[in-house]
N, C-alpha and C positions, 0 to 999 in steps of 0.2 A: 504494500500500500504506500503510504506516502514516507516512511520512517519512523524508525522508534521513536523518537520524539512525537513528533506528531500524531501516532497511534494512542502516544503515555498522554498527549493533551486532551483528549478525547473521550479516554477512560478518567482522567482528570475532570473534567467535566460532565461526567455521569452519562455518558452515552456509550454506546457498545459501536464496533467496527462493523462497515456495509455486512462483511463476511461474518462476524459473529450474529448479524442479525437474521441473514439468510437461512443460519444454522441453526436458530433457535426459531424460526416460522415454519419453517418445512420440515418433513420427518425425517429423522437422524438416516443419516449417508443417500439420501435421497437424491441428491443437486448433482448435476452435471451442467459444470459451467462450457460456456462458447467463448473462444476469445480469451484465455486466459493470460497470455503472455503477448497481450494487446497493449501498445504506448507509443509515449515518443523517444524515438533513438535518437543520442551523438556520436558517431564513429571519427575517429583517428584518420589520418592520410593512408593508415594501411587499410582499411575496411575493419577496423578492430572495433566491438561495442567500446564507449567510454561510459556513457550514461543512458539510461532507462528510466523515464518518468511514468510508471503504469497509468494506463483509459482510467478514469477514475468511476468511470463506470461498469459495473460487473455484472452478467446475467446467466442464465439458463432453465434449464428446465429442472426441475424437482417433483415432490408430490406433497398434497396436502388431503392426510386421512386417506391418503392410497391412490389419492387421484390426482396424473399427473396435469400441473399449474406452469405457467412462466413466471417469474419473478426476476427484477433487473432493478438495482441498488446502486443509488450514488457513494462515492466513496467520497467524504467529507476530506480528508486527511490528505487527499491531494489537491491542491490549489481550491478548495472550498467547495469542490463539484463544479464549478466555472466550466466555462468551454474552452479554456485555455488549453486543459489536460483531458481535454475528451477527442473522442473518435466517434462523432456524430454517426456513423455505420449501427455502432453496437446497439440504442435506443431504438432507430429504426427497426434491427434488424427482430426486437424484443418485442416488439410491436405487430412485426410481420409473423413472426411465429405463432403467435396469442390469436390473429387474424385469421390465416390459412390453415391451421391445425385445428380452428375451433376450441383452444386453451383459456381458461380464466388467467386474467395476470395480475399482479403483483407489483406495483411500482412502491419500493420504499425510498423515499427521497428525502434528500438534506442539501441546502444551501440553493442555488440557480436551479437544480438540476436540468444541467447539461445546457442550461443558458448561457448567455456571454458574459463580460464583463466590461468595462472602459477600457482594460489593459489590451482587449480583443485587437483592439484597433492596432495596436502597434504589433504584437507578436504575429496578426495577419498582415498587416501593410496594408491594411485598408478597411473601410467601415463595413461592417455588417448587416446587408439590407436583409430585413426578416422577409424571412420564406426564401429571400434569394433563386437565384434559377435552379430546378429542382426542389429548393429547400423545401416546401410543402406539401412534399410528401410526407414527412414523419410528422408534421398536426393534423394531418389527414389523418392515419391511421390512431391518432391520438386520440380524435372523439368519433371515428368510426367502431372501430369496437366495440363502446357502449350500444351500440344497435348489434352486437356479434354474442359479446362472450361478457363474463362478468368483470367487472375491474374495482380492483381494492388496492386505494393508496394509502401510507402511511405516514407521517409528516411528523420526522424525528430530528428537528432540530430547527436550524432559521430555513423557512423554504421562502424564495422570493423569485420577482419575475415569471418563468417559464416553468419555472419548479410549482409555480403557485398554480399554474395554469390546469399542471398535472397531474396536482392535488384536488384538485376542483374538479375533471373531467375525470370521475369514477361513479359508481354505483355506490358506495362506498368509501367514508372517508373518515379516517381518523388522526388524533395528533396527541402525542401527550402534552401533559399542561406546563411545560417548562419549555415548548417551542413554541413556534411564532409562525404566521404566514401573512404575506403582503406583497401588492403588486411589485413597491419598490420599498424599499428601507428606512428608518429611522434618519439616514444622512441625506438621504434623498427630496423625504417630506420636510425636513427641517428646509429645506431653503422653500419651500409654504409660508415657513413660519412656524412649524404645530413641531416643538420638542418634546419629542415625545420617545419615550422605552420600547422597545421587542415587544412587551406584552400589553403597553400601552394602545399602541400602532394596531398590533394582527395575535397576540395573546388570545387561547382558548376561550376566553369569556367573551370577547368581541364576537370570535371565527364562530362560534358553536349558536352564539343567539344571532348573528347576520345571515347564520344559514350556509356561509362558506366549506365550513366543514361538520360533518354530520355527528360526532362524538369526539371525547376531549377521556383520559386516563390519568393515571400517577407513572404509570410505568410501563418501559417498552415491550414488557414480559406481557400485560395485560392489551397490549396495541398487539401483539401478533393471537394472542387469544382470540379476539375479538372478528379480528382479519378471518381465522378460518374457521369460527363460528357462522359468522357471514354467509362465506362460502358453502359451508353446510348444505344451507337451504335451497343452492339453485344448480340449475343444469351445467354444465361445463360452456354448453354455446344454445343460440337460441334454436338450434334443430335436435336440442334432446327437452325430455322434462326433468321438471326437478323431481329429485330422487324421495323415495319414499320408503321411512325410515320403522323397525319395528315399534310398536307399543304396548306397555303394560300399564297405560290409565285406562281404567274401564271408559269406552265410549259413551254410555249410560251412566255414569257419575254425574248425580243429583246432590250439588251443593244446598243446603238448608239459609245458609246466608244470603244468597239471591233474592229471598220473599222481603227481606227487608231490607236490600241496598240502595234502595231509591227510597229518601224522606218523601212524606205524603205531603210535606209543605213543599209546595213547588218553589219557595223562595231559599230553601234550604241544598247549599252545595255537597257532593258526594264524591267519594274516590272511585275512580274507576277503573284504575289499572287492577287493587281487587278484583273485579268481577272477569277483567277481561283472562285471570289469573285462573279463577275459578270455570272459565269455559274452555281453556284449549288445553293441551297435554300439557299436566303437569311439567311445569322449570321450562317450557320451550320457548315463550315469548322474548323474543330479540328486539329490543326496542331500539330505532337509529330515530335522530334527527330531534332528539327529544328537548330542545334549549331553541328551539327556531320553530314559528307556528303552534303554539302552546297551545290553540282551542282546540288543534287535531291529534292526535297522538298515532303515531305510524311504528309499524315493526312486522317482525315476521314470526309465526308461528305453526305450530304442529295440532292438526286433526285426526287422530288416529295416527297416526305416522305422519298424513301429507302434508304438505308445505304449501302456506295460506303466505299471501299479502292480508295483516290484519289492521283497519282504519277505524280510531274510536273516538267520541268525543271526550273534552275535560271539560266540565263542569267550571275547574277552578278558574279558570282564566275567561273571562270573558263570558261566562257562564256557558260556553261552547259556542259562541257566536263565530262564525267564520270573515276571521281577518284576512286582509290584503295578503297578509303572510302567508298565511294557514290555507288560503287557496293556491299557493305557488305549490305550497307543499301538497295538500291534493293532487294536483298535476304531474307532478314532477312523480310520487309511487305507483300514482295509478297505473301511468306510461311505464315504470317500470316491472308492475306487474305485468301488462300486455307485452311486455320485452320478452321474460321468461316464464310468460305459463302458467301465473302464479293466480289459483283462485282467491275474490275479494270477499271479505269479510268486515263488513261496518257494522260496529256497538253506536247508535247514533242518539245524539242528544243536542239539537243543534237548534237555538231557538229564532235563528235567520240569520242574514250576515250583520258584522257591526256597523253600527251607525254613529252618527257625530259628524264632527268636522272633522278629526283624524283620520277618520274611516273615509271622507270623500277625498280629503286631500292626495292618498295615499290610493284611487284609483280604485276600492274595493269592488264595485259592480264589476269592471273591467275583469279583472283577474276571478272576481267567481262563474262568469261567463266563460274563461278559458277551463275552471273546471267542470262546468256545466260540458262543455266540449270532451274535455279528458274522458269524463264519465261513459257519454252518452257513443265516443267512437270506441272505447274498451270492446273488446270481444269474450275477456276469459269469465269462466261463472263466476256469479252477485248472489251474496247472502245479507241481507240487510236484516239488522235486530233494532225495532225502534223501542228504545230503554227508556226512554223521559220527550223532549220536544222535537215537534216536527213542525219548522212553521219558514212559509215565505218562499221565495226564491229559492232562496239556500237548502230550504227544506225540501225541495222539488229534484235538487241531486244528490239522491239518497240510494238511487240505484238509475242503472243507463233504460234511458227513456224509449227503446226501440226494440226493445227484445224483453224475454223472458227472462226477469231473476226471479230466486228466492227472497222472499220477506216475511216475518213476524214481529207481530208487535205486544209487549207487555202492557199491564195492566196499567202500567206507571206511566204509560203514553199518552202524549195530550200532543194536540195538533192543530192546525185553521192557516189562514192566509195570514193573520197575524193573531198576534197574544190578543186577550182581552182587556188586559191591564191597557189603557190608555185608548185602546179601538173605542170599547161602548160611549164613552164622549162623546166622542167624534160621531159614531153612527146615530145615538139615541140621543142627540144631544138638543132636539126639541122636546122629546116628553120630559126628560129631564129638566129642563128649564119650564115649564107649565106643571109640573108637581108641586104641591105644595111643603113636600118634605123633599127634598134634592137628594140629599145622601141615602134617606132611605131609600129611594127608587132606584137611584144606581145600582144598590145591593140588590133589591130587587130582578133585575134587570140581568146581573151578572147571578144571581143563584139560579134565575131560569136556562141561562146562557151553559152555564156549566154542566146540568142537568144534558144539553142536548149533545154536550161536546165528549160523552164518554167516549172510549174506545169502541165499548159494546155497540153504540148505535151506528158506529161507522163498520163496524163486522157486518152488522143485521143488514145493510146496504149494499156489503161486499166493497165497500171500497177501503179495506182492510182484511187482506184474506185470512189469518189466523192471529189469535188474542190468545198468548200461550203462559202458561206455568211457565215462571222465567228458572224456574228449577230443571226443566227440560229443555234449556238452551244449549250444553253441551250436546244431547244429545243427537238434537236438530242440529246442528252442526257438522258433527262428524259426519253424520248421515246424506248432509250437502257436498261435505269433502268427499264422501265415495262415489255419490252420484257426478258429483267433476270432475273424475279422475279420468275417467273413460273418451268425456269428448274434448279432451283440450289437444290444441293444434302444436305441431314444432312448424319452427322457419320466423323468419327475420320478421318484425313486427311492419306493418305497410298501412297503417291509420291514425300515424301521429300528427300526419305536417298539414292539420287542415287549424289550428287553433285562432280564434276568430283574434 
């Protein structure tokens, strides 16, 4: 790598080496690197080596839980990962294999990776126009693959520039919390004016609630944990399915706590990750993205063995109101569930999108529209569970609007075009004012209202097709994940690029 020195600074600062990291992600003796004795040479007037700067980039293939991955890692310790000490081949070539093999990849990156630097300019004799002739081939293959194969990067240490890029174009993304990610640097932004620290700048608490990277750790041991946790749940490329794993939770497991996790006062908030605990295979729910889009809570989980896309509402945040945010992120799993295969599963509690001036400034129609879009172009099977509110627009994409899903609704569900809290006004707001008791009418008004709005009377109509024991939602579930197993499709996903 770069030298003892620089290997001892590295471990000096509590990070492990590209190669100790490769060792400790993939399954012991698994790796077989390409390119190993890849760099820049200085030879003598006789053709003799003098010097060897290793690629500070190292890759190949390995396996993760038996199945073989590509994985390609910056080496910090040589010139910072820069492109100074790189051979632009090896990235591409990490890329092209992940591509034409149909391989999940692995980018662990630290510093530019494999970006340039100012000093570029002199060591090449000339400026470096991006993409360059040729040069766009290897960002091609950069965010084509996420339409291929799965991609899982890792962000263990300062990732900046093009390193950020590569951080960011995954299916997955994480960072422990003592690194940093941003377009350009602390010395960069400062001539802005904004002095500002590593974690001030691009720190896990920024990157993880701006949505730039999708989880944040204490440690690299738990960043590669996580990496082929991930990996677990999906097909190797989008012309297989995801694999389906044994289980020993009864599919029939009738939690007793379900009857009473939803308070009877509608103004009372509720945990949900509970419940959503309590309906899928026990320990299996993988929850990414969980610091960006708070009213939606996104992750991936086990049905009997099979491997769900699961979308649920929070209560805590906004009362599950869908923000600007929280619709990116809709977007953004759903299309990854149509990527691989992956049947959907919404616990829903949404009692329309948010409103305010924050909410208009911030374009929220716009972006719920694009997931009204997401929703509605999905093809993989829809199990919709409405747990608590169904109301509005937002309420309206709760499963895709052109085909057959699955739906059931608890006893705890309530629903309409809007709330009644603040509607009856507005709609009865002349008998209301010709009462001679104001307040009492309104009550009036709203216990009749209430009365019409159970669930039951919207069954007895059929425009709610089942009103279920929320104690038999595991098992309704599973029984949706068997019935999906059979007709989901492999091949590249071809209904994403219509978003309004």
């Amino acid at each position: 790598m770069g030298g003892v020195d620089k290997v001892k600074r590295q471990h000096d600062q509590g990070r492990l080496t590209v190669r100790e990291r490769i060792d400790r992600l993939i399954d012991k003796n698994s790796f077989h690197e390409i390119g190993a004795i890849s760099g820049i040479a200085e030879y003598d007037e006789n053709s003799e080596l003098k010097h060897l700067t290793p690629a500070n980039c190292v890759f190949g293939r390995g396996k993760v839980d038996g199945r073989t991955v590509v994985v390609v890692g910056d080496d910090f310790t040589v010139r910072g990962g820069s492109a100074d000490a790189s051979i632009s081949a090896k990235p591409l070539m990490a890329e092209e294999m992940a591509h034409d093999f149909r391989l999940p990849i692995i980018r662990v990156i630290e510093g530019s990776g494999g970006g340039g630097s100012v000093k570029t300019i002199e060591t090449r004799g000339a400026a470096n126009l991006p993409g360059g002739v040729g040069g766009t081939r290897w960002y091609w293959f950069t965010t084509a693959n996420m339409a291929r194969v799965p991609v899982v990067a890792l962000g263990l240490g300062s990732v900046a520039g093009l390193g950020a890029a590569r951080l960011a174009a995954s299916h997955y993304s994480v960072m422990t919390r003592n690194s940093a990610m941003f377009v350009a640097g602390p010395p960069v932004v400062k001539r802005l004016g904004q002095d500002l620290t590593k974690a001030e700048l691009g720190g896990a608490e920024i990157q993880t609630r701006a949505g730039g990277v999708d989880d944040a750790v204490d440690t690299e041991e738990e960043a590669f944990e996580r990496a082929r946790r991930f990996l677990s749940y999906l097909p190797s490329s989008v012309y297989d399915l995801p694999p389906t794993t044994p289980c020993t939770d009864d599919p029939e497991r009738a939690e007793e706590a379900l009857l009473k996790a939803v308070p009877r006062n509608r103004r009372q908030v509720y945990k949900m990750r509970p419940i959503i605990d309590a309906v899928v295979d026990e320990g299996s729910f993988f929850e990414v993205n969980a610091n960006f889009g708070r009213p939606i809570i996104t992750g991936l989980a086990r049905l009997e063995g099979c491997a769900v896309l699961l979308l649920a509402s929070d209560p805590f945040h906004y009362g599950g109101s869908w923000t600007a945010e929280a619709c990116q992120k809709v977007v953004r799993w759903v299309d990854f569930a149509e990527t691989f295969h992956l049947p959907v599963v919404y616990l829903m509690d949404c009692p329309g999108f948010m409103i305010g001036l924050e909410a208009e400034k911030s374009a929220t129609i716009r972006h719920g529209v694009r997931a009204m879009a997401a929703v509605n172009q999905s093809t993989v099977p829809w199990c919709t569970i409405i747990v608590r509110n169904a109301f509005g627009v937002a309420g309206v994409v709760h499963q895709p609007a052109n085909r057959y899903s699955m739906r059931y609704a608890w006893p705890s569900a309530y629903w309409g075009s809007l709330p009644l809290e603040g509607g009856i006004e507005a709609a009865y707001r002349a008998d209301i004012d010709a009462s001679d008791d104001p307040p009492a009418k309104l009550k009036e008004i709203e216990e009749r209202l209430n009365k019409l709005r159970s669930p039951f009377r919207s069954a007895e109509k059929f425009w709610v097709e089942e009103v279920i024991d929320p104690r038999k939602t595991r098992s309704l579930l599973c029984e949706f994940a068997r019935l999906a197993e059979p007709i989901r499709n492999v091949g590249p996903p071809t209904n994403m690029a219509t978003r309004p």
